[in-house]
C-alpha positions as CSV (number, residue, x, y, z in Angstrom):
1,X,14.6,46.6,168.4
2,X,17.4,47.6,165.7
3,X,19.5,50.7,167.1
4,X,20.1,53.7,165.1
5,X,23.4,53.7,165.3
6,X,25.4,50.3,164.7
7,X,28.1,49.0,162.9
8,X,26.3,49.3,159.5
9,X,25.1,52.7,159.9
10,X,28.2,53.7,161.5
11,X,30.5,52.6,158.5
12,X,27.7,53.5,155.7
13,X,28.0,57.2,157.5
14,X,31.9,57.6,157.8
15,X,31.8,56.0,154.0
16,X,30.6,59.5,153.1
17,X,34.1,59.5,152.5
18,X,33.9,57.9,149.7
19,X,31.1,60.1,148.4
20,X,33.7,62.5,148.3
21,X,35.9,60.3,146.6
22,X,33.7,59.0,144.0
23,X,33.3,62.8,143.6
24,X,36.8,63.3,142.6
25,X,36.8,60.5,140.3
26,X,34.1,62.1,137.8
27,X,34.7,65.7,138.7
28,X,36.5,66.0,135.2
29,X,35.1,63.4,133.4
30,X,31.5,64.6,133.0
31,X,32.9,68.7,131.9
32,X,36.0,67.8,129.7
33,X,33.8,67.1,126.9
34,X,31.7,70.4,127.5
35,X,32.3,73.5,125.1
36,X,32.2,75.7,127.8
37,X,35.3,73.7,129.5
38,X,37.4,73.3,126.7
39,X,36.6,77.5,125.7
40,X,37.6,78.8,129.2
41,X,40.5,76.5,130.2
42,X,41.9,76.5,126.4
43,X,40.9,73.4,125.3
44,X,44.0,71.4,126.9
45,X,44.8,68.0,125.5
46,X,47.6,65.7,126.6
47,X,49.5,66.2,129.4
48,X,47.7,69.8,130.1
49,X,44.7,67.8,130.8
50,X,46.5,65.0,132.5
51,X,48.1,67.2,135.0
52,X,44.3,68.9,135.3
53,X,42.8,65.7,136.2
54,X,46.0,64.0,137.9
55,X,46.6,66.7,140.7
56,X,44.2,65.3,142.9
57,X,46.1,62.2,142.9
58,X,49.6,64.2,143.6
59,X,47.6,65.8,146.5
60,X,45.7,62.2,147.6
61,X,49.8,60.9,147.9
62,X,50.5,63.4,150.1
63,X,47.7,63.4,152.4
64,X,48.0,59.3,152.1
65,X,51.3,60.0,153.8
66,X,49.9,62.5,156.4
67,X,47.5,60.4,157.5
68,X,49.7,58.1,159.3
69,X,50.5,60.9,161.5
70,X,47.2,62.3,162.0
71,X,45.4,59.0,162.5
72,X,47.5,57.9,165.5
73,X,47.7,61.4,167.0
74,X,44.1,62.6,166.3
75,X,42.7,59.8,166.4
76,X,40.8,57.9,163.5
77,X,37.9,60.1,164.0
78,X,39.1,63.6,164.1
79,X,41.8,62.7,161.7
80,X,38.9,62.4,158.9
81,X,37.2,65.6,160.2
82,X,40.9,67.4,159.0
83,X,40.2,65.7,155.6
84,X,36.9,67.3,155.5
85,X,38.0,70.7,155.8
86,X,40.7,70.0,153.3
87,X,38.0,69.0,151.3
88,X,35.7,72.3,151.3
89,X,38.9,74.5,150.8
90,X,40.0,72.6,147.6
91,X,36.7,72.2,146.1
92,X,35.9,75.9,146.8
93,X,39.3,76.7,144.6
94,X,38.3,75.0,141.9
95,X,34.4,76.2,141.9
96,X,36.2,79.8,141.3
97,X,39.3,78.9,139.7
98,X,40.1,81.5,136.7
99,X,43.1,79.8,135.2
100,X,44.5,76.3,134.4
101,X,47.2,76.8,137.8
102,X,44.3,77.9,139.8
103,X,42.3,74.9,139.0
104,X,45.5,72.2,139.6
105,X,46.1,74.3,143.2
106,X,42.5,73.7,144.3
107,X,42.8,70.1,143.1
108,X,46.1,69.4,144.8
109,X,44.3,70.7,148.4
110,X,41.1,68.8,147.8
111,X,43.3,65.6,146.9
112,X,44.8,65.6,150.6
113,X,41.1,64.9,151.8
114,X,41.1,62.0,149.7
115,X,44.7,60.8,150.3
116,X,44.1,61.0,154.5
117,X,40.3,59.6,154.2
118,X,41.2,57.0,151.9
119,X,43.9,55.5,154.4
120,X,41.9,56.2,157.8
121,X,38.5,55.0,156.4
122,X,39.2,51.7,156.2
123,X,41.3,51.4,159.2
124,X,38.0,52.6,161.3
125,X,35.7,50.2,159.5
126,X,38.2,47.2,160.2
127,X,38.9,48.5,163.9
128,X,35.4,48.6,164.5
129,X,33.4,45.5,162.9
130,X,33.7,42.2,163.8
131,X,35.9,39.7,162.1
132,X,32.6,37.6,160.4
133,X,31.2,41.0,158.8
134,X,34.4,43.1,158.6
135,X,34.9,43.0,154.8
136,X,31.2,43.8,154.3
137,X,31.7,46.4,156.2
138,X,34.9,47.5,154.7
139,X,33.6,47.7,151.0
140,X,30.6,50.0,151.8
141,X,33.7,52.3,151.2
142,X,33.8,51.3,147.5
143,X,30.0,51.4,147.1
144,X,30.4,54.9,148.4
145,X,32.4,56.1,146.2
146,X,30.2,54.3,143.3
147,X,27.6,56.3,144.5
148,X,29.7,59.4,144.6
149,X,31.0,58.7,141.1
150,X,27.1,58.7,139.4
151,X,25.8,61.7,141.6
152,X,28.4,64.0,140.3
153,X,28.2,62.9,137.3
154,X,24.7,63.1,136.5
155,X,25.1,66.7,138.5
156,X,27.7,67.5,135.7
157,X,25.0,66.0,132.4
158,X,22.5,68.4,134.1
159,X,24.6,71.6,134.6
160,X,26.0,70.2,130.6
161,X,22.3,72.5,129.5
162,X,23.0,75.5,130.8
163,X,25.6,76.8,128.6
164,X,27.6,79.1,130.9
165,X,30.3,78.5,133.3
166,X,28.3,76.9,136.0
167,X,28.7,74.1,133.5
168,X,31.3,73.4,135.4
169,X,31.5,75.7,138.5
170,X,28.5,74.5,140.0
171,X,29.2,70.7,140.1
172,X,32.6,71.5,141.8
173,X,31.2,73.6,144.2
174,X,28.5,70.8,145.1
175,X,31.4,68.6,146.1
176,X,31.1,70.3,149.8
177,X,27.9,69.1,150.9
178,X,28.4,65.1,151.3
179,X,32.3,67.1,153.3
180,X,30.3,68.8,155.5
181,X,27.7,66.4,156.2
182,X,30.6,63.8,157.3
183,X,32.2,66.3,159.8
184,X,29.1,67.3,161.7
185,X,28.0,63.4,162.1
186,X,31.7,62.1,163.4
187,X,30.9,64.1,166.3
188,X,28.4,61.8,167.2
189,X,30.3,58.5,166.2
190,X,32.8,56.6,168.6
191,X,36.5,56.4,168.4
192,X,38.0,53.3,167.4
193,X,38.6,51.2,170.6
194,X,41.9,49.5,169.1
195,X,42.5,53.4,168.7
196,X,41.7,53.7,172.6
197,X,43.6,50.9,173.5
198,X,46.5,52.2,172.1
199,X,46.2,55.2,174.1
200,X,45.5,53.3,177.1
201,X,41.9,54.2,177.3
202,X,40.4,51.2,178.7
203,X,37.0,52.1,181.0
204,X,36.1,53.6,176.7
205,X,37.1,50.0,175.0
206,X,34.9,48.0,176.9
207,X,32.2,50.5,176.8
208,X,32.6,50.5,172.9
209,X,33.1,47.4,172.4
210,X,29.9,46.8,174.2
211,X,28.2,49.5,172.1
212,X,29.3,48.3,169.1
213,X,28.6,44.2,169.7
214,X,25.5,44.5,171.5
215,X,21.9,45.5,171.7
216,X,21.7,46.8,175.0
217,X,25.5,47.5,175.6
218,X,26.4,45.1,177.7
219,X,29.7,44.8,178.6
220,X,29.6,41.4,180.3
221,X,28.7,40.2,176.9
222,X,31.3,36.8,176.2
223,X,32.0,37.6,173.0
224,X,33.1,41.4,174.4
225,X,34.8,40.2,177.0
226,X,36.7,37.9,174.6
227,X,37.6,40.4,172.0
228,X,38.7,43.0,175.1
229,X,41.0,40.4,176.0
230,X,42.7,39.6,172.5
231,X,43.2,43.2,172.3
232,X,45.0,43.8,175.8
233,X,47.3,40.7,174.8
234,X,47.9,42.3,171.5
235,X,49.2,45.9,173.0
236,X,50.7,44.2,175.6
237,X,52.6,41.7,173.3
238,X,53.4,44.8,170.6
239,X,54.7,46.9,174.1
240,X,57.0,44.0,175.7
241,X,59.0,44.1,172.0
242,X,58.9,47.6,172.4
243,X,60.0,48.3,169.0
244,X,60.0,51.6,166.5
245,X,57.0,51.3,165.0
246,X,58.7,52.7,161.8
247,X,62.1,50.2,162.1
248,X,59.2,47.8,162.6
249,X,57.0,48.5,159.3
250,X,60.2,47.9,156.7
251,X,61.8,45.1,159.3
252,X,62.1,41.5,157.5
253,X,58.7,40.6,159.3
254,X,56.8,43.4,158.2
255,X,57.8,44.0,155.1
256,X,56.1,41.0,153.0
257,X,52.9,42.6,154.9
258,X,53.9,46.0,154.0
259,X,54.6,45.0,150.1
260,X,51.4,43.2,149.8
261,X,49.6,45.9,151.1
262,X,51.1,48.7,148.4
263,X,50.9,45.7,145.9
264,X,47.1,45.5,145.9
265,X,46.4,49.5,146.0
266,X,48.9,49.6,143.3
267,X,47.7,47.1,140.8
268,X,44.4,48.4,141.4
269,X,45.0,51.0,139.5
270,X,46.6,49.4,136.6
271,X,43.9,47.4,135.9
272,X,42.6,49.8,133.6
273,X,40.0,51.3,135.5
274,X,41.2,55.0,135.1
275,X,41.2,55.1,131.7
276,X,37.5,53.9,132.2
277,X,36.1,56.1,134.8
278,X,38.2,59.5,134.3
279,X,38.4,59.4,130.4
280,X,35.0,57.6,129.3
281,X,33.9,60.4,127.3
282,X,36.9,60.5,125.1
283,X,37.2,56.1,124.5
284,X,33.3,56.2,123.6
285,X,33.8,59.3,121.5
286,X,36.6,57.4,119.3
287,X,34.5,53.8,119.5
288,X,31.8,56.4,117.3
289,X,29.6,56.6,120.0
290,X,27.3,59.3,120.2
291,X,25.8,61.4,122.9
292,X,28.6,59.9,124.8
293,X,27.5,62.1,128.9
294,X,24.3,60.1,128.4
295,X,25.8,56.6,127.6
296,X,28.7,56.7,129.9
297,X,26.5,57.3,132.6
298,X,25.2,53.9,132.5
299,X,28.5,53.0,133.3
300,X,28.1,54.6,136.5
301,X,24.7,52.5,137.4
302,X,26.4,49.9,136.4
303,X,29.4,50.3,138.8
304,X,27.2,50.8,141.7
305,X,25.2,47.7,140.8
306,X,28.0,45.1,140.6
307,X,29.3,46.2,144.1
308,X,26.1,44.4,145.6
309,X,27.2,41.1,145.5
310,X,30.6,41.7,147.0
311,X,29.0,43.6,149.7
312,X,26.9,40.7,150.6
313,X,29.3,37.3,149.8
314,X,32.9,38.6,150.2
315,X,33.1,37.3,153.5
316,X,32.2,34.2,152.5
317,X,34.1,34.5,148.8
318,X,37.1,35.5,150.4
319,X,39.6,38.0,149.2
320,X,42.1,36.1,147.4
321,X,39.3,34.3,145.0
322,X,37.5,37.7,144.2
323,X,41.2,39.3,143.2
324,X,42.2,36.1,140.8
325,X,38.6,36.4,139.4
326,X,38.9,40.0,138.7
327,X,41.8,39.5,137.0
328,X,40.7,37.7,134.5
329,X,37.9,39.0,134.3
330,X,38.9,42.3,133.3
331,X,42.0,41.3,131.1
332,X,39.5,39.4,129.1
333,X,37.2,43.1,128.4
334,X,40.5,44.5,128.0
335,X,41.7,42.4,125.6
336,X,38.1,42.6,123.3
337,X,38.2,46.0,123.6
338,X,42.0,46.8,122.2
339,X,40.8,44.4,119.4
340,X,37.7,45.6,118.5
341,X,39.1,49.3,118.1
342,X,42.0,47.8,116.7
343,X,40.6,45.7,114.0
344,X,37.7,48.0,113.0
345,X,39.4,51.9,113.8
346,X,41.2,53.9,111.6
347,X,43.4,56.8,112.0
348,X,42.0,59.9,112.2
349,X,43.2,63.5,110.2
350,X,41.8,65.8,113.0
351,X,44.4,67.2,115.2
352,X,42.3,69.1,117.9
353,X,40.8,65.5,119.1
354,X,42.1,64.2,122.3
355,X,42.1,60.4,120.5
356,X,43.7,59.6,117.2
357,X,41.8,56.4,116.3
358,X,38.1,56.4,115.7
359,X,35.9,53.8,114.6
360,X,33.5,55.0,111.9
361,X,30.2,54.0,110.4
362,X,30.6,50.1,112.5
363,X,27.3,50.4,115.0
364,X,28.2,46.7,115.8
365,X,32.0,47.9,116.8
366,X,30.9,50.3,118.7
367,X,28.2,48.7,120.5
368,X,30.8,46.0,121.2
369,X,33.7,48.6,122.8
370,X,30.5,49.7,125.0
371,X,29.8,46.7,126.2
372,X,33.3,45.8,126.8
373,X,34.0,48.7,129.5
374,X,30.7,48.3,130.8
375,X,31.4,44.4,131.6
376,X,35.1,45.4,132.3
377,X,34.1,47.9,134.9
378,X,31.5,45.5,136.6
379,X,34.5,42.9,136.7
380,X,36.9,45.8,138.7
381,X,33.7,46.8,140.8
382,X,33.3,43.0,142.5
383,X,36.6,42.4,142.6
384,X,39.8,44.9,143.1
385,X,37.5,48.3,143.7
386,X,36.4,46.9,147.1
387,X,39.1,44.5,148.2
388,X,41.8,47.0,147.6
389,X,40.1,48.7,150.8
390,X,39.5,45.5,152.8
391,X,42.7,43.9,152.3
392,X,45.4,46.4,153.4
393,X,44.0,47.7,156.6
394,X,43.4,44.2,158.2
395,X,47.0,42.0,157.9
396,X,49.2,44.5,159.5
397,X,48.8,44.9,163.4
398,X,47.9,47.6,165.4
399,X,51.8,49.8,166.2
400,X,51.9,50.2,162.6
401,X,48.2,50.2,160.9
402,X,47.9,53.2,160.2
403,X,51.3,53.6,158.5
404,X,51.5,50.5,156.7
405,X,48.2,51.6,155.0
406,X,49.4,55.3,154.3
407,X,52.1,54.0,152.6
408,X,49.5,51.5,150.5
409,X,47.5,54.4,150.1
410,X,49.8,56.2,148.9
411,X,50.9,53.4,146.1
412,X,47.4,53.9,145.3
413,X,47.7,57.4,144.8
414,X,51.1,57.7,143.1
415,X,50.3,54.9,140.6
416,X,46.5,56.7,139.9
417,X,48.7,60.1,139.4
418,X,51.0,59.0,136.9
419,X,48.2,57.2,134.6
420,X,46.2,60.1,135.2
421,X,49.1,62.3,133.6
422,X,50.2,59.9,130.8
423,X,46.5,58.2,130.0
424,X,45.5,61.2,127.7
425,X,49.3,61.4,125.7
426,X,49.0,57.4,125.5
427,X,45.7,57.4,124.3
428,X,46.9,59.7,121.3
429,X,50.3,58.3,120.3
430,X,49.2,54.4,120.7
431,X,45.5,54.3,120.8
432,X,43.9,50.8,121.0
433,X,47.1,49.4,122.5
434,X,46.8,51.0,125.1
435,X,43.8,48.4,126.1
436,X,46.1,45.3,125.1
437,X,48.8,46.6,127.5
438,X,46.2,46.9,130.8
439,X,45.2,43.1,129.3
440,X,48.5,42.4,129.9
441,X,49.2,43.6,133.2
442,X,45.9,42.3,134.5
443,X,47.0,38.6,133.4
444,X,50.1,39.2,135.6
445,X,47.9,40.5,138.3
446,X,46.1,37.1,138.7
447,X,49.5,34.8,138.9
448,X,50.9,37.6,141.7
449,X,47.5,36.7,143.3
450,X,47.5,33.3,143.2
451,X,51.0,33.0,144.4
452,X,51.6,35.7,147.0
453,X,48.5,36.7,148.2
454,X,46.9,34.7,151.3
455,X,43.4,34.7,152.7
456,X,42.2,36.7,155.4
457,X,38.2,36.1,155.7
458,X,37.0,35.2,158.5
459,X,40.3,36.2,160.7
460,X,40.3,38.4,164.0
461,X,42.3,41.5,163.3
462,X,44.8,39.9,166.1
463,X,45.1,36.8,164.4
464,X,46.7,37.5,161.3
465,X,50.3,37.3,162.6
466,X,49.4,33.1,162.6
467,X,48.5,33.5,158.6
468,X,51.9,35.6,157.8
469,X,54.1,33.8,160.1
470,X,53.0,29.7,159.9
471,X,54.5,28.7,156.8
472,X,51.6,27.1,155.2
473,X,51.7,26.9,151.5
474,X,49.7,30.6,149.7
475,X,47.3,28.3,147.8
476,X,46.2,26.4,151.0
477,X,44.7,29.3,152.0
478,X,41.8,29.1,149.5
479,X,40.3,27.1,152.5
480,X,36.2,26.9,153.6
481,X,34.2,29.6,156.0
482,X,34.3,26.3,158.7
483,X,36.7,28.1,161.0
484,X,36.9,28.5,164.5
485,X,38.3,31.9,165.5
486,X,40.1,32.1,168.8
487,X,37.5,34.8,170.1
488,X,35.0,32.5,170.0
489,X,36.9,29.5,171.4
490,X,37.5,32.2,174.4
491,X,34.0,33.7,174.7
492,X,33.0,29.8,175.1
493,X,35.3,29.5,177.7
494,X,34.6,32.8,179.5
495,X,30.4,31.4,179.4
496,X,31.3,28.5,180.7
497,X,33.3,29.9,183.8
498,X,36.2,28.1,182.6
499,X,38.7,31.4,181.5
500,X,41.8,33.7,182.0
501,X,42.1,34.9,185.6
502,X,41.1,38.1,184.4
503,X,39.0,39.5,181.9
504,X,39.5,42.9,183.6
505,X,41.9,44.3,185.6
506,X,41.1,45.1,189.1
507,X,42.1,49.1,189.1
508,X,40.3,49.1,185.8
509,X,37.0,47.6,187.0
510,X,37.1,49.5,190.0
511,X,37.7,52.7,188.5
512,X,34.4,52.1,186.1
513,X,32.4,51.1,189.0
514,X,33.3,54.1,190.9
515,X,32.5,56.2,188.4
516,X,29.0,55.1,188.2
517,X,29.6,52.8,185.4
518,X,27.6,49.2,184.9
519,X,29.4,46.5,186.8
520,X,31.2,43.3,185.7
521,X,30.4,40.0,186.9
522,X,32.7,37.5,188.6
523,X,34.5,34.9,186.5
């Protein structure tokens, strides 16, 4: 029988998150091209409107930041729930937001939700899930926020009819629900046991652990037993060098991690995937596209679909092959679509338009600069939307998780601020170049992969100081699924009676038993 609550359910529920998330994303993008917007907020263009749609990103930095603090204080758990409430008092700002300032404010305080459950989402999916199924696991966060991404928007094409202010008052104010849905449920969810562990909360690791990896929650379970162990040798080798955890994160061991890390969020967002998701509506608009809410919304199916795959096989694809596909991938849409608008556009006399370059009376051109972002944001959504989750959260050890992926986080969210504020002035002073440029970057993307990124599939969480600290050649690490983990080298020998003079200690197991707890046999 197939339990309610396991680590699928469990990470599809806390990747409500990225509901909220995907939420932000096309908040702006399905009202910027409404009447009713541009009327009550003055029509802004440039960087008015970048600043409009960027704030959430100055806020996400911030909260990014925060989360560090939270997350190892809090716990992973509650530290989310604080998010949440962020969440419901930023989006209820902007549902009754009467000026420009008002609506930036609420944005700022909804974007600390997103910068502290962007960091501590992943952390709990990786802390919980088992190394075979732990980037599964990890990109239901991105499918999330797929989802998150069409629901609001097709919210916003509905609300598009009614010709009032709940045009876009009512889709903001909608953004609470999946918030308040995700801090009721985390009651009911357990902690992270590397989170416990830190805290010295053993009798609660195995129990979860046992929760978590088994049917019937049995903590005499090898494979358990094996991955309790790893992690008491891991705290007690991160005590014994009884370092400062932030001296540690930017110390010359750390710090390739720590780079990598910010380097992945970071590119992310330079792959052109902003200009795609939050200013669709004004690139199909200049490509001559018309009824552009309806057309771009297939953009959003599209994203949700292509997240499948990578779901299913990027365990087995690994992370580093998924990146230098996506790369090129997406350079190549890039690249079509600056030279399509290029070679077929022409400037435009209209000065109120948030483009100046339009393509005109060219079906053929246009259907082509469609197709381009459509096949361009497939590329991002198997590739760097997911993996920019996984990857982070999973090389860094425990001391200094949570920081090391704030400060990725936060990468992620001062990189995705600054496009947000310049996208819309770019767009207008160098049009179609704009695409050639994110070409560009994405072509230097996949070298940076191939020569400084190693592969983690397959790895325990407590193995990956062996992939950062052996030497072996980056490109050597494109290697098969054929690998032995330690874990299950020491579950074998803890079946066959061979192991470790103790799984458990003794105050530890007689502390559970007293308590009424199940018992542990002898090995």
């Amino acid at each position: 029988m197939v339990r309610i609550l396991n680590i699928y359910t469990i990470s599809a529920f806390v990747a409500l998150a990225g509901v909220i998330y995907g939420f932000d994303v096309s908040s702006m993008s399905g009202v910027i091209g409404t009447q009713e917007y541009k009327d009550y907020y003055g029509n802004p263009l440039g960087i008015r409107q970048g600043a409009i749609t960027g704030a959430i990103a100055a806020g996400s930095f911030f909260g990014a930041l925060f989360s560090s603090i939270l997350g190892d204080w809090l716990s992973r758990k509650e530290a989310i729930q604080v998010g949440t409430v962020f969440w419901c008092i930023g989006a209820g700002v902007q549902a009754s937001s009467t000026s420009v300032g008002m609506l930036i404010a609420g944005r700022i305080i909804a974007g600390l939700c997103i910068g502290i459950t962007s960091s501590l989402v992943p952390i709990y999916q990786s802390e919980i899930a088992p190394r075979k199924i732990r980037g599964r696991v990890v990109c239901l966060m991105h499918f999330a926020i797929s989802c998150g991404v069409l629901v609001q928007y097709l919210i916003e094409y509905g609300c598009s009819f009614l010709h009032s202010q709940a045009v876009f008052r009512i889709p903001w104010a909608i953004q609470t629900v999946p918030a308040i849905f995700l801090f009721i449920g985390l009651f009911f969810l357990p902690r992270s046991p590397r989170w416990l562990a830190s805290k010295d909360k053993w009798d609660e690791v195995l129990q979860v652990l046992a929760y978590l990896r088994t049917p019937n929650r049995d903590i005499n379970n090898p494979l358990v037993l094996a991955e309790y162990k790893e992690i008491e040798e891991q705290i007690r080798n991160e005590r014994e060098q009884d370092a400062n955890s932030y001296r540690e994160l930017f110390s010359k061991k750390m710090r390739r991690r720590l780079f990598l890390g910010m380097a992945v969020q970071g590119l992310s967002q330079l792959t052109g995937i902003n200009v795609v998701l939050y200013f669709i509506v004004y690139i199909l608009e200049s490509a001559g596209t018309s009824n552009t809410l309806l057309v771009s919304s297939i953009l959003y199916i599209i994203f949700i679909v292509a997240t499948i795959p990578t779901i299913i096989w990027t365990d087995h694809w690994g992370r580093r092959s998924s990146l230098l596909i996506g790369s090129i991938v997406i350079a190549f849409w890039m690249f079509v679509m600056g030279g399509v608008l290029g070679h077929h556009g022409q400037p435009t006399k209209a000065q109120n338009l948030p483009f100046t370059w339009v393509i005109i009376g060219n079906p053929a051109a246009t259907r082509c600069v469609q197709a381009s972002v459509y096949l361009a944001s497939a590329a991002f959504a198997m590739s760097w939307g997911p993996i920019e989750w996984v990857y982070p959260p999973e090389i860094v050890p425990m001391r200094i998780r949570a920081k090391a992926v704030a400060f990725s986080t936060a990468t992620n969210w001062a990189t995705g601020f600054t496009v947000s504020l310049v996208m819309p002035l770019l767009y207008r002073l160098i049009a179609w170049r704009l695409f050639i440029i994110y070409g560009a970057i994405n072509v230097v993307s996949s070298f940076f992969v191939l020569f400084f990124i190693p592969e983690t599939k397959q790895r325990t969480l407590e193995e990956m100081d062996e992939i950062f600290e052996h030497g072996e050649p980056i490109w050597r690490s494109f290697r098969g699924i054929h690998y032995t983990a330690k874990i299950d080298q020491l579950a074998k020998e803890i079946e066959q009676g061979k192991s470790i003079h103790r799984i458990v200690n003794v105050e530890l197991r007689d502390d559970i038993e007293r308590r009424g707890h199940i018992g542990f046999r002898e090995f």
